[in-house]
N, C-alpha and C positions, 0 to 999 in steps of 0.2 A: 597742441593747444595749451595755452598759460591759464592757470585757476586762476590770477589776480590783474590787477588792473588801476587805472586812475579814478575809472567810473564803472559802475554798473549798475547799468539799467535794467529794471523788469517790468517787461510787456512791450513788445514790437508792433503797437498798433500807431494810429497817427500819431499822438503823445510821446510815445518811445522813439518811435522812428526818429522824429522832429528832435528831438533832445541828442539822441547818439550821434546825427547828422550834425549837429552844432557842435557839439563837443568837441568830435573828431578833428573837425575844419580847424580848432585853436587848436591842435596839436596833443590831445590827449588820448591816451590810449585808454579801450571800449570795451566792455563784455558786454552783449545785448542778448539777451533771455529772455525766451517766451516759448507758452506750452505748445504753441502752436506749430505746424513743419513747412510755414512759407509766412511771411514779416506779410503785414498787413493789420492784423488785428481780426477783429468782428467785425468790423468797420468796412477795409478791404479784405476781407476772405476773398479767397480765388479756390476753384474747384482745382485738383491734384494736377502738376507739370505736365503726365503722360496722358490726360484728361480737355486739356485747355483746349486744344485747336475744334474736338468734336462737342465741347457743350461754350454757346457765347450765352457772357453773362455781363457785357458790358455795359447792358443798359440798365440795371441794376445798381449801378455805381455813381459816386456822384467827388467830385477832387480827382481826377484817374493821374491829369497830366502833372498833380503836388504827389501820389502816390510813386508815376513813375521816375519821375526826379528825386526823390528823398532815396529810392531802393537801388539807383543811378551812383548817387553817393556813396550810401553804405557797400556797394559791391566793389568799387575805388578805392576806399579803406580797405574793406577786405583784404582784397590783391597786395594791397601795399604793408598790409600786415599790421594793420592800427583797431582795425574791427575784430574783435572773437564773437563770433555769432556764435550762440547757442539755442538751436532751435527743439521742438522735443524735450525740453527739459524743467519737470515740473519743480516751481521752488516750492519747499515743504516746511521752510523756518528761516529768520534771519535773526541775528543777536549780535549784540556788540562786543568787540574786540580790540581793547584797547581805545586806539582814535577811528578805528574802523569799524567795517561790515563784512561779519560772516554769513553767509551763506549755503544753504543746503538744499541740492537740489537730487533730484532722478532722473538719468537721460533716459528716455525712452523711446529712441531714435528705433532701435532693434527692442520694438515689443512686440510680446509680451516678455521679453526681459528689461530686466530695471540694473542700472550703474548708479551707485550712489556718485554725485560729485559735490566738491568742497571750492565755494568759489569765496575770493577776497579782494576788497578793495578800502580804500579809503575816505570814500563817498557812493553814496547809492541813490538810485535817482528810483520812483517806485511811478508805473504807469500802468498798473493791474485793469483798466476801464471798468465796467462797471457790466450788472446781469438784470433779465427780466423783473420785473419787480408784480407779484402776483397774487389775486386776492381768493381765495374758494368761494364755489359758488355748488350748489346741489351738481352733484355728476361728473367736476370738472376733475377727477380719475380715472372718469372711463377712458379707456386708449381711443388715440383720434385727437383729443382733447391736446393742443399743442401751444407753447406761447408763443407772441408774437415774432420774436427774436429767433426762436428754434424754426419757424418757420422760411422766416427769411435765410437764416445759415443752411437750409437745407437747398435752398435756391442759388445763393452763390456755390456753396461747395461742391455744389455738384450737380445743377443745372435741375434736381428734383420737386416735384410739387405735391401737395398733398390732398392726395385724393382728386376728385374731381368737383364735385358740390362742398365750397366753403362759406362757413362765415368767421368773421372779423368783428370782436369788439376789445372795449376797455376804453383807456383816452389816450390822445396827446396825436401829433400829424405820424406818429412812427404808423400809424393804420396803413396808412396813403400810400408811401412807395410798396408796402408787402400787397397791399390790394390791387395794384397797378403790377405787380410782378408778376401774380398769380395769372391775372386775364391775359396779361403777354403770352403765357405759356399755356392758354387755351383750359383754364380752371374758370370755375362758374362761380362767382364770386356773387353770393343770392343778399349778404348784406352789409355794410361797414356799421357797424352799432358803436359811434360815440355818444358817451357820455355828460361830457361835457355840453356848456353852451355854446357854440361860436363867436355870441354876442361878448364874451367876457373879455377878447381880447380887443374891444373899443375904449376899456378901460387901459390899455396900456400903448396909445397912441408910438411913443419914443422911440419905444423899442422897436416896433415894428418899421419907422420912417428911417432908422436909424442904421437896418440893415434889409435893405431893400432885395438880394440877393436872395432873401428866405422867401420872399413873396413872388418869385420866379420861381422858383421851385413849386412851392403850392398849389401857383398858376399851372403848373405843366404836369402835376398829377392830379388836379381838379381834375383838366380835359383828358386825360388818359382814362379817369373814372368815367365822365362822361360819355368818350368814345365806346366804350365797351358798355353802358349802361350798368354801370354799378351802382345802385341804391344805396346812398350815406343816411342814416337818419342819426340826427343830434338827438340828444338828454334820451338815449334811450341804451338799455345794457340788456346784456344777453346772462340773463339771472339763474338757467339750469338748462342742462345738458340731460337727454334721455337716451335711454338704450341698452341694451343689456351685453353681448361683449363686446360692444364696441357704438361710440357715438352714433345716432342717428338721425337726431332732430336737436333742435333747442329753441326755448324760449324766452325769446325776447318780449319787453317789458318800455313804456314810455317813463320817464324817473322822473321825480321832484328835485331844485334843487340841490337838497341835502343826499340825493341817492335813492330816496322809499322809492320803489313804484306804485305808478299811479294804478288805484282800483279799475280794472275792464280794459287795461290797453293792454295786456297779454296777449301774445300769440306764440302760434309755434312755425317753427319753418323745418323742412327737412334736410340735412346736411349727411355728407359723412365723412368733412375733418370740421375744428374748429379752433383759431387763433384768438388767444385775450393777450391782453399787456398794461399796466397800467406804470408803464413808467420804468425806471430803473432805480437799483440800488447799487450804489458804489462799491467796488471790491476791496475791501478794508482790512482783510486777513495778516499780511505783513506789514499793515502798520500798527497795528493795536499793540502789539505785544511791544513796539519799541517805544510807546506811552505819550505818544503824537499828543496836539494837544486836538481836539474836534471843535464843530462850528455847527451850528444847524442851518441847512438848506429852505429855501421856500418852499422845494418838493416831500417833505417832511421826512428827510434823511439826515442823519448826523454825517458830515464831510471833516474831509483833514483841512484845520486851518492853516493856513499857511501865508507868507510874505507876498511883498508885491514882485520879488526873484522869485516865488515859487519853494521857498525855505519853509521845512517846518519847524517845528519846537525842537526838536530833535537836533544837533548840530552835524551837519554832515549828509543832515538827510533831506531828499529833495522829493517833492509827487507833482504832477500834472496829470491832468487830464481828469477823465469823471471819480477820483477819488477827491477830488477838488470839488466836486459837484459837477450833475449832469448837463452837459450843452452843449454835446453834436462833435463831431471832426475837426471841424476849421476852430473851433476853442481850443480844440484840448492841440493841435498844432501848434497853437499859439504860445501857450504854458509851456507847450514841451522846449521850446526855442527860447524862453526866456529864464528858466528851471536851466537848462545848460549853459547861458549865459551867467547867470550866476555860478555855476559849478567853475567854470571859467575863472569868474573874478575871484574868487575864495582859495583858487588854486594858484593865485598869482599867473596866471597864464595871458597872452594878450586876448581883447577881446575882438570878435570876431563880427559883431552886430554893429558898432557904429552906434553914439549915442542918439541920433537918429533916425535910426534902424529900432534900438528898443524902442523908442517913446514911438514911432508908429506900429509897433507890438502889441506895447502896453495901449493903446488907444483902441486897436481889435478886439482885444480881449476884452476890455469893460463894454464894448459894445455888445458884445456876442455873450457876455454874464447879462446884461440886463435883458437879453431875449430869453437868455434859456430863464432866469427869473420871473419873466410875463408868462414862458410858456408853463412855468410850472404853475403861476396863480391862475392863471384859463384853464388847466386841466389838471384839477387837485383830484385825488381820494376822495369820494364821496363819503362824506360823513357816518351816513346811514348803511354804506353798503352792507354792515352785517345783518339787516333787515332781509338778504334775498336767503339767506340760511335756516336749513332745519336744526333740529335737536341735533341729527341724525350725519349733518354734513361732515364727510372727513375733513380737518384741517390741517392736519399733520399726517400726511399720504407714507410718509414711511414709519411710524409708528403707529399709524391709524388713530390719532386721537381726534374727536369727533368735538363738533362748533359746543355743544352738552357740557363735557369734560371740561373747554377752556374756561366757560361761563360758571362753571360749579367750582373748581379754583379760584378765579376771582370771589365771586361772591360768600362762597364758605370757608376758603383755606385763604382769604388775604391776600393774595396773587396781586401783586399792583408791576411786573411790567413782566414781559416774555422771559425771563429766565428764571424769576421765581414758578411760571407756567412750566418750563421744561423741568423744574424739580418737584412739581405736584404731579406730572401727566406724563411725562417723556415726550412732549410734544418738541421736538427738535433735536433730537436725541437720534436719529437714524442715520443712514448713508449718508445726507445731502446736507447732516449740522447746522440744522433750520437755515439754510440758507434760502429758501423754498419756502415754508411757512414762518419766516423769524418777522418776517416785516405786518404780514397777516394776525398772527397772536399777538403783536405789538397795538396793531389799532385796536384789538380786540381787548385792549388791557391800559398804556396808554397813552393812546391817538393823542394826547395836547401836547407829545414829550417828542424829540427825533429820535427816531430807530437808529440803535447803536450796535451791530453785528455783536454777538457774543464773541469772547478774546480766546483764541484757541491756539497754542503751543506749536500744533501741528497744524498747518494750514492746507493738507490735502489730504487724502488717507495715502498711503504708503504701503509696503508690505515686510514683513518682518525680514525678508530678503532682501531688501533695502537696504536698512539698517545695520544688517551684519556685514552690508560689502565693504560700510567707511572705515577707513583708515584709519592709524592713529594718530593722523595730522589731523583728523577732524574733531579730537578732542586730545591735546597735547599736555591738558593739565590730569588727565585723569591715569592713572596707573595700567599696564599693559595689563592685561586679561584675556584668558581663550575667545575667540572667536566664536560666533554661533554654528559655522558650520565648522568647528571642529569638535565640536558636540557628535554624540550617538544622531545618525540620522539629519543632523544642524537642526536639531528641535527643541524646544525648549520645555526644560517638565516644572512641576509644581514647585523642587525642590527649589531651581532658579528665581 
């Protein structure tokens, strides 16, 4: 396999897929990277090769016949020797070299061993998608307690469900297909608790007449909920989780609003898993550090801005899909095709789209940005939601810093957004690099501002066996020096 390339891509979900397909087609040669060990994304996960024929997950999926044509493609390339797929392989840092992009990744094809690789090109396309975006609530630690999204991947990857008594809250229609998946598979699905109004998307008449497709969907798991009788109740959230080792109940609350809930609608119901989700946050990690310019979202995310190609500030460097902002598969396909189309024209290479072909591209796409735009103002953050918190609430699950901590930062130590909080409390300072409470201490500090991920060097954790595999191609300016494992042990002491 060749470390370098004309392009590369990272993240083989529909975003990636869409872009390296394109790419190819004009004749340019392809690295396509993603941590994943089968192209689809999150998006299209599929449960493991030797796995597939005994668990169907196909009603689950929604694009199959653009999934199986785009993967039709890249295996064409392959063969012919234009695609370097790299599957398994996490990127850990990108940095500029010269007119190019280095890259640093770890194959993890054979884990729990790790190969450091050194990959190069001269344009880099970035299609990381985007993660749960998640707010604490009293309990939502205890194990059982699962996000929306973790639940759904546990359904495609492998045909699993959780538990058998669930409930379902947070906002936005991502409820719907996971609630409709679960009762497929014979789970008792006792409640969906959105938050939001219904009524709010009357307010965005356009968007909704403008992409009629989304309301076929909606329509088909309305009546899925209703064949299984699953109970939706609007403006209401599931505000604490009880139990001691493990989830057993929770209680649900009818909300105002801004979020409070309302005095005496509480209850409780008995569960023993429970899915929230309140949206997503865009995967930002390799772009921050190459100083992109950002944009703020509707859904109150900072996104990479970017051209009407899909260009960022950056020269050379391209993104689609939900680091663009969040809005669904058939979006971020859209971007991914016209982000290659441009890589294309930059490259001198011919184009492959047709100037008629983009402009009904680009015509998708603004239509499918202004839904995910309605969807984001029909099912915002709740204003209030820190109202459902004690003193006592963990909000930073891997430092254990409590809702108490964040509030006593702001208010006594000056604290005005999430990092100056991670430097009073360590709240984001754990395994998961507030990736997990960064969006949460941010409303907690400040909600009128877009959440802007912290810029971190390393963009996955690594092991220090990592590190000592690279080369000294992977840093050519720097003077030879022993190796770490040619150290006593390959360990490293104080003196180092």
């Amino acid at each position: 396999m060749r470390d370098s390339a004309d392009l590369i891509v990272v993240g083989a979900g529909p975003a990636g897929m869409a872009a390296a397909a394109t790419a190819l087609s004009g004749g340019l040669r392809v690295l396509l990277v993603d941590s994943g060990s089968a192209l689809g994304g999150q998006y299209w996960r599929h449960p493991p090769e030797n796995a597939r024929p005994e668990i169907p997950t196909e009603d689950l999926h929604h694009g199959l016949r653009k999934y199986r044509a785009l993967s039709a493609a890249l295996s064409a390339s392959r063969a012919a020797g234009r695609l370097d797929l790299r599957l398994a392989h996490h990127v850990w840092s990108v940095v500029r070299e010269g007119d190019g992009f280095v890259l640093h990744a770890v194959d993890r094809r054979e884990a729990p061993t790790e190969t450091a690789v050194v990959l190069r090109a001269p344009r880099l396309l970035v299609a990381t998608g985007a993660y749960d975006r998640q707010l604490p609530f009293p309990g939502w630690d205890l194990p059982g307690v699962l996000t929306i999204g973790g639940i759904q991947a546990l359904l495609k990857g492998g045909g699993a469900v959780a538990r058998r008594r669930v409930a379902l809250g947070g906002t936005g229609p991502f409820l719907l297909p996971v609630a409709a998946g679960l009762a497929a598979r014979g789970v008792e699905v006792v409640a969906v608790c959105e938050a939001a109004d219904p009524r709010a998307w009357l307010r965005h008449p356009g968007a909704l007449l403008s992409n009629p497709g989304k309301w076929a969907e909606g329509t088909g798991y309305a009546a899925a909920l209703a064949r299984h009788r699953i109970p939706v109740r609007t403006r209401t959230a599931i505000v604490c989780a009880e139990g001691d080792e493990r989830v057993t109940s929770v209680r649900v609350a009818t909300v105002a609003s801004d979020g409070s809930p309302r005095p005496g609608t509480e209850r409780r119901i008995e569960v023993d898993a429970v899915g929230v989700g309140w949206g997503f946050t865009p995967q930002l990690d390799l772009l921050l550090p190459l100083g992109c310019d950002l944009t703020p979202s509707a859904d109150g995310n900072a996104v990479v801005a970017v051209d009407g190609g899909q260009r960022t500030s950056v020269p050379g460097l391209y993104a689609a899909g939900e680091a663009c902002g969040v809005g669904g598969a058939a979006l971020a396909v859209g971007e991914g095709r016209l982000a290659a189309a441009s890589v294309l024209a930059d490259a001198g290479a011919a184009p492959v789209l047709g100037t008629m072909r983009v402009a009904m591209v680009r015509a998708a796409v603004a239509r499918q940005r202004a839904f995910a735009r309605a969807l984001a103002l029909a099912h915002p953050i709740p204003p209030a939601w820190s109202s459902w918190l004690t003193d006592e609430s963990v909000v930073c699950r891997c430092e254990e810093v409590t809702a108490e901590a964040v509030r006593t930062a702001c208010a006594e130590g000056g604290a005005h957004d999430h990092r100056q909080v991670k430097q009073l409390t360590r709240a984001g300072m754990g395994w998961c690099q507030g990736r997990v409470c960064g969006p949460a201490v941010h409303c907690l500090t400040a909600c009128d501002e877009a959440y802007v991920p912290a810029e971190r060097l390393i963009a996955i954790p690594i092991t220090l066996g990592a590190l000592a595999d690279l080369d000294e191609r992977a840093f050519p300016e720097r003077p030879s020096e022993p190796s770490l494992n040619d150290r006593p042990n390959g360990r490293i002491t104080l003196n180092d």
